[in-house]
N, C-alpha and C positions, 0 to 999 in steps of 0.2 A: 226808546231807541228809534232813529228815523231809518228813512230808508234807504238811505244811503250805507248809516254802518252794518244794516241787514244785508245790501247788494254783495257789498264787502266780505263778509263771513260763508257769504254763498258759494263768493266768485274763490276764495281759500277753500273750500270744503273741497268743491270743485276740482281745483290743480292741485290737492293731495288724493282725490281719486283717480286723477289721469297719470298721476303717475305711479301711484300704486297697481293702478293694469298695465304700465308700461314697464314697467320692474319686473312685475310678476310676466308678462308674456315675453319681454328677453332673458328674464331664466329659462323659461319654458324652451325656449330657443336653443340658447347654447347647451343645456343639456341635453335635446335632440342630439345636435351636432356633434355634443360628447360621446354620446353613445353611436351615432353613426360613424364616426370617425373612427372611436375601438371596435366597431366591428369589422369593420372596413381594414383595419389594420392586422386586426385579428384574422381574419379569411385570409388574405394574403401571406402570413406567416406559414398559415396552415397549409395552402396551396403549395408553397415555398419547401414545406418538408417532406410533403409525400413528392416530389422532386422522382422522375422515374428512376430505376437502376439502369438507367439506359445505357450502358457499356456492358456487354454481357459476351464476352468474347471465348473461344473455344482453341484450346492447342490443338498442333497439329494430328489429326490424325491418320495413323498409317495405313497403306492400303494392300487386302490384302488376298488370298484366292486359296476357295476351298472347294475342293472337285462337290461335294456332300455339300455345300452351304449351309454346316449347320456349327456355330461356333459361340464365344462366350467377349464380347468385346465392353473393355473396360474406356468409359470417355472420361473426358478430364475438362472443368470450365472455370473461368475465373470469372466472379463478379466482383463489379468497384461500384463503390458508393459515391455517385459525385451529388449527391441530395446537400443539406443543408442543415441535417441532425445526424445522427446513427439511428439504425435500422436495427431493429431486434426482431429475432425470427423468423429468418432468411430464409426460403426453400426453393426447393428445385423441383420441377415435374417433367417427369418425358409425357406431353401431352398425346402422340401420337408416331407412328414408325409405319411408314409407305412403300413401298415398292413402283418405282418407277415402270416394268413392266412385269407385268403379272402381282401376284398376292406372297404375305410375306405373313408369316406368325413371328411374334415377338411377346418375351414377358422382361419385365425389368425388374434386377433381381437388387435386393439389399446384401452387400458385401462388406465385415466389416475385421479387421485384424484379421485377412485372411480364412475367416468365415462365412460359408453360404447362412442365407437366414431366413427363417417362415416367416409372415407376418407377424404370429406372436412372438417374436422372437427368439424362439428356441433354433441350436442349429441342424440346419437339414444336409448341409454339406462342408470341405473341407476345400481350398485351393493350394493345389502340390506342383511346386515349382522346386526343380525342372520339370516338364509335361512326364505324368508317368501313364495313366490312366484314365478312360472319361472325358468328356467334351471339352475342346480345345478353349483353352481361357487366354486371351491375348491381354496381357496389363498395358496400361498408356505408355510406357516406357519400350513397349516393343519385345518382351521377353516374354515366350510361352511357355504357358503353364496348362493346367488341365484341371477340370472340374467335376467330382461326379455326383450328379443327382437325377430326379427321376421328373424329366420336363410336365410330363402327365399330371402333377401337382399345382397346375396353374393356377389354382384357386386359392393356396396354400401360400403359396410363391412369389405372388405377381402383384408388387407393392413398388408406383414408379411414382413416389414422391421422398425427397430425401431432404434431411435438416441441414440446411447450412451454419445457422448458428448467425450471430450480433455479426454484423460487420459497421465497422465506424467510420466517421462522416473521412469521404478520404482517401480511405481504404479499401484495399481490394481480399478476397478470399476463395480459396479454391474449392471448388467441388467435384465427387466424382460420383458417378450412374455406372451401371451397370444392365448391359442389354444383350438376351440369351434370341439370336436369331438362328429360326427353324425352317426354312426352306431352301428351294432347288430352282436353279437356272437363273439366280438375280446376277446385277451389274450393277444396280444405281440403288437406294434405298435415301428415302426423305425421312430425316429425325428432329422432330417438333418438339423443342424444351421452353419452357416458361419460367420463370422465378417470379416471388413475391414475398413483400414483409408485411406486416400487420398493421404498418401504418399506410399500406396502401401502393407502395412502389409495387414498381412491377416489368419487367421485359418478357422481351420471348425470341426465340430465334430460330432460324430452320439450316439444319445441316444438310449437307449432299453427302452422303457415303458412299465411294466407291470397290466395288468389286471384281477387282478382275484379275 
């Protein structure tokens, strides 16, 4: 064989190894891009559904004056899901209850079918409408009622997270709190509520309550 059909077989050996690295490093390539691309798409989805409950609005609530300031007020809130999936495992928390001047004690009670409730959930009291006996229970609706229990159980008592339950993409659902306030001489009172779901939504919002 001369040397020329040797150049030949060299210069072919040759341009089937450069293109065998060039194959091989644009796969290399576009599968990067594949996978940066579904992650990229993927994150974004993700961002996309934990989407805040950012509408976390609250009905009116009525105002009202009690010589004692010591009574049983029932709130009422609606959340809407404007996310981009449904949200399972909605809740609600009174994060905190202020008094504008001076100090206020507050516990936040679980009420459900007209039951007071401990945290283990056995019940600790009873709500009797029309008011007959026992600390004044005001329902959202504006009709008194009355509640009797024994406030000095705070430990027992004083549970301010409540389940809202799935609300779907869309849609909106109501929740209600309940908030036992124990002091003397208020007017103004700041109520700090929060919600979250488990996939990460979340609002919060600050009431003014007025007393007078």
């Amino acid at each position: 064989m001369n040397s020329k059909g040797v150049s030949q077989i060299i210069s072919a050996v040759l341009l089937v190894a450069v293109a065998t690295v060039a194959a091989t490093g644009y796969y290399l390539w576009f599968t990067s891009l594949q996978k940066s691309t579904q992650t990229e798409v993927g994150e974004n989805l993700k961002k996309g559904s934990l989407r805040h409950l950012n509408e976390l609005s609250i009905h009116a609530i009525p105002v009202y004056y009690f010589p004692d300031s010591r009574f049983i007020q029932e709130l009422a809130f609606e959340l809407e899901n404007l996310g981009v999936c449904d949200y399972e495992k909605v809740e609600l928390r009174i994060m905190s209850v202020e008094a504008l001047n001076g100090s206020v004690e507050w516990i936040a009670l679980q009420v459900q079918n007209g039951e007071l409730l401990y945290i283990n959930g056995s019940k600790a009291g009873i709500v009797e409408c029309p008011k007959k006996s026992g600390i004044t229970f005001y329902r959202k609706d504006g009709v008194i009622c009355s509640l009797n229990f024994d406030p000095s159980e705070k430990e027992s008592l004083h549970n301010p997270t409540y389940l809202v339950g799935k609300i779907e993409k869309g849609k909106s659902r109501e929740a209600n709190a309940y908030l036992f306030i124990n002091s003397t001489n208020l007017s103004e009172i700041l109520i700090r509520v929060y919600a979250y779901s488990k996939e990460g939504a979340e609002a919060q919002k600050l009431i003014r309550f007025v007393i007078k």
